[in-house]
Kinemage of the C-alpha trace (Angstrom):
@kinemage 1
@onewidth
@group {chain A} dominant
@subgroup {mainchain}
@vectorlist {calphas} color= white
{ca unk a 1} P 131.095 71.707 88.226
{ca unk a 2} L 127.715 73.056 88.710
{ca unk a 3} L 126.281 75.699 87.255
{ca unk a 4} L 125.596 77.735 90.492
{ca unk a 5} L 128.713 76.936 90.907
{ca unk a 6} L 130.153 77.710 88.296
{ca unk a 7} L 128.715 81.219 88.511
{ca unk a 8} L 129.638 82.136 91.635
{ca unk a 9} L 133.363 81.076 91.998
{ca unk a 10} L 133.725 82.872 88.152
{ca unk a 11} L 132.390 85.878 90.340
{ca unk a 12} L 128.697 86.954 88.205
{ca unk a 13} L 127.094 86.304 91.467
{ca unk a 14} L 128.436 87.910 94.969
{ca unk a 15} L 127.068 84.577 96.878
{ca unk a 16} L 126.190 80.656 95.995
{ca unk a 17} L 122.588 81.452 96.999
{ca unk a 18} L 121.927 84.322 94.950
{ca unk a 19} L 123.394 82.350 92.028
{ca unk a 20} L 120.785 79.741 92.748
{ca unk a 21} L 117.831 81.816 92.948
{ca unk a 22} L 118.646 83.222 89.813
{ca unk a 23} L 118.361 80.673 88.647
{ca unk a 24} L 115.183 78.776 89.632
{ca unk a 25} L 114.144 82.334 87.896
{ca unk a 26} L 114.633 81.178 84.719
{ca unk a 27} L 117.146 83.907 84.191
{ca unk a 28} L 120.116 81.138 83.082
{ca unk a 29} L 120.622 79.408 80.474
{ca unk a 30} L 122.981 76.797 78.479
{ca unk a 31} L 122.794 76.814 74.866
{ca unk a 32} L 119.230 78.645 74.586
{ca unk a 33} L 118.163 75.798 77.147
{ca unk a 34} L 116.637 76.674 80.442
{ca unk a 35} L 119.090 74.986 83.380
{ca unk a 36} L 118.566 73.817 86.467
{ca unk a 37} L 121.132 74.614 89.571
{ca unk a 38} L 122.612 70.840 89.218
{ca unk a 39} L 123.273 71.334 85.394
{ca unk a 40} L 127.150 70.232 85.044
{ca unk a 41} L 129.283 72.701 83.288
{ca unk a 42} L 131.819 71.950 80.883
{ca unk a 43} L 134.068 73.681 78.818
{ca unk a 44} L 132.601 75.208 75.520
{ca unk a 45} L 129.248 75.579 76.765
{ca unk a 46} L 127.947 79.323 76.143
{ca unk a 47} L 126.161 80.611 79.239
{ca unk a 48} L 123.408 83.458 78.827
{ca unk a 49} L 122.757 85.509 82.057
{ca unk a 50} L 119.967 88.228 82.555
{ca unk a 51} L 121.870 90.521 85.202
{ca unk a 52} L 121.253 94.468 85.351
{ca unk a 53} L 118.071 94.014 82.697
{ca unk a 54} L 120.859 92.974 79.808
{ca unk a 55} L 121.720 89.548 78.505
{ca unk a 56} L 125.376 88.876 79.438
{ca unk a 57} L 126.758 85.784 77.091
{ca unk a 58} L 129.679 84.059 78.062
{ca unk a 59} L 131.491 81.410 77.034
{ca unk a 60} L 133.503 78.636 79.534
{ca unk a 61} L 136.597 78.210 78.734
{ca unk a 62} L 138.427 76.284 81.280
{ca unk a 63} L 136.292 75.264 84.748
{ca unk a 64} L 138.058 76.453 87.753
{ca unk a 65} L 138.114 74.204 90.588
{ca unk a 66} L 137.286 76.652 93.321
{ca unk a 67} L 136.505 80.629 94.026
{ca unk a 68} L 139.073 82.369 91.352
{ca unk a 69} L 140.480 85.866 91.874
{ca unk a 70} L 139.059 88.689 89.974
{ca unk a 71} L 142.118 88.909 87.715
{ca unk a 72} L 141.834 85.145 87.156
{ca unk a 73} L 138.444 85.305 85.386
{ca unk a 74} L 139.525 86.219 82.305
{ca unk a 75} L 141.600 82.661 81.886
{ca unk a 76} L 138.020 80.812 82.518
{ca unk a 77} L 135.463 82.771 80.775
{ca unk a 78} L 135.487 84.736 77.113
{ca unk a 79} L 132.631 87.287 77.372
{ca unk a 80} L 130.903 87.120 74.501
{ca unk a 81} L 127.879 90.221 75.091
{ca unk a 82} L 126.909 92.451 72.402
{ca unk a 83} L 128.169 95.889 72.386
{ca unk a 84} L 124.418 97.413 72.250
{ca unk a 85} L 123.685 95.230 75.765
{ca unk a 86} L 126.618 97.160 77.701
{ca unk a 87} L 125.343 100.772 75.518
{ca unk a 88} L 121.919 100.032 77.058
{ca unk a 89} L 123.207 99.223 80.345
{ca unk a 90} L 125.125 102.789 80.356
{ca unk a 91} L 121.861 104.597 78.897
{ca unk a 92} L 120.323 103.324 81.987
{ca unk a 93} L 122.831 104.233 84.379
{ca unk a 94} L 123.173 107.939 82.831
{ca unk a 95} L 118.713 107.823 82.539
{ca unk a 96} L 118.981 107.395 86.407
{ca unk a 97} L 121.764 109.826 87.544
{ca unk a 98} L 119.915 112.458 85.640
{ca unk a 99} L 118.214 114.707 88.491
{ca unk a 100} L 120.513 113.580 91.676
{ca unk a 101} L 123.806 111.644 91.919
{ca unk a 102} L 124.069 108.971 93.476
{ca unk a 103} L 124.647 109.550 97.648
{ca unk a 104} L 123.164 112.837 97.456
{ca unk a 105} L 119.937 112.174 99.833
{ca unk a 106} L 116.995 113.254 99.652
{ca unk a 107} L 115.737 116.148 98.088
{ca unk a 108} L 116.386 119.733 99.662
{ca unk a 109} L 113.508 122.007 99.693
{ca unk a 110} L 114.835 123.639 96.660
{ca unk a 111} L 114.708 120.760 94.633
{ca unk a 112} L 111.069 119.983 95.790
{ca unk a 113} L 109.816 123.478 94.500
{ca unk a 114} L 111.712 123.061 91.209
{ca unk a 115} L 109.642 119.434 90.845
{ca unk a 116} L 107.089 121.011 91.748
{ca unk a 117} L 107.097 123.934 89.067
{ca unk a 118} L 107.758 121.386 86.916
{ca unk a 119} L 104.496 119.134 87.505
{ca unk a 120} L 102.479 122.712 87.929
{ca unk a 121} L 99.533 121.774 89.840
{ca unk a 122} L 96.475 123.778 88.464
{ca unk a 123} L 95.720 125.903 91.476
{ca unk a 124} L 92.487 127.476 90.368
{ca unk a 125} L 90.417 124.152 90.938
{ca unk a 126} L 91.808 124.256 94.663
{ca unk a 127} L 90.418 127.423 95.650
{ca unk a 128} L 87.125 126.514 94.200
{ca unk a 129} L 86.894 123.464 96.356
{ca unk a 130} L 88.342 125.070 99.589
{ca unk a 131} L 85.395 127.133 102.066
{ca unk a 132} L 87.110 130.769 102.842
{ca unk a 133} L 88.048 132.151 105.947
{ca unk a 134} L 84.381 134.405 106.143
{ca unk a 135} L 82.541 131.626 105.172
{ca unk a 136} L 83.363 129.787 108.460
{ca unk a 137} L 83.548 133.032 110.579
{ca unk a 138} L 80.020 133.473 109.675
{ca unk a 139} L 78.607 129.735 110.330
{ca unk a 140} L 80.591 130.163 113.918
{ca unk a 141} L 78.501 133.625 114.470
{ca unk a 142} L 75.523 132.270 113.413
{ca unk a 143} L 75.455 129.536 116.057
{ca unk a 144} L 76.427 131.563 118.457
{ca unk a 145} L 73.732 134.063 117.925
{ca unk a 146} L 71.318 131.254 117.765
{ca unk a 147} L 71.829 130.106 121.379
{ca unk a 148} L 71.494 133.522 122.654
């Protein structure tokens, strides 16, 4: 079976497609060896997959013939990942959800003053820059005396 294949009927990639473009990114592999999508599959080969910025490893087991079930995949594949990958996956995850769950929308004006205290824009070079009010009330009298 092909690798693409292969991929998406063990269910690593939601369609065939997205399978294949993943891998003309050079983010599969067979044995430490950059594949193709036509690469043939067999059993024993140990597939790496960068998915979700970790390196899933997996090893074939049996090739399915078509799509499996999700309770099936365990009969075709052995996942073989390091511990640390899926620890680094979850430090992500937790790194992200930090400020706002997820669904939550976009910040409420509360939130945008408390992100705001907490870059503290230096307000004393602003005032420096800006004209004040009298300064303009007097170049707007000036003129007008001036056409008189």
């Amino acid at each position: 079976m092909r690798i693409d294949k292969f991929l998406w009927s063990v269910r690593f990639y939601k369609t065939r497609s997205i399978a294949t473009e993943e891998i003309k990114k050079n983010r599969v592999s067979i044995g430490g060896q950059v594949v193709k999508s036509s690469k043939e599959v067999t059993e024993g080969d140990v597939i790496t997959i960068r998915k979700n910025q970790i390196d899933y490893k997996i090893k074939v087991i049996q090739v399915p013939k078509s799509r499996i079930g999700a309770k099936l995949v365990t009969l075709h594949i052995k996942d073989m990942t390091d511990s640390e990958q899926y620890a680094l996956l979850e430090s992500r995850r937790l790194a992200q959800d930090y400020y706002r769950q997820r669904g939550e929308g976009r910040p409420t004006k509360k939130d945008r003053r408390e992100m705001d205290g907490f870059l503290d824009v230096d307000d004393d070079d602003e005032e420096e820059t800006e004209p004040s009010d009298k300064d303009w009330d007097d170049f707007f009298n000036d003129e007008a005396e001036g056409d008189e």
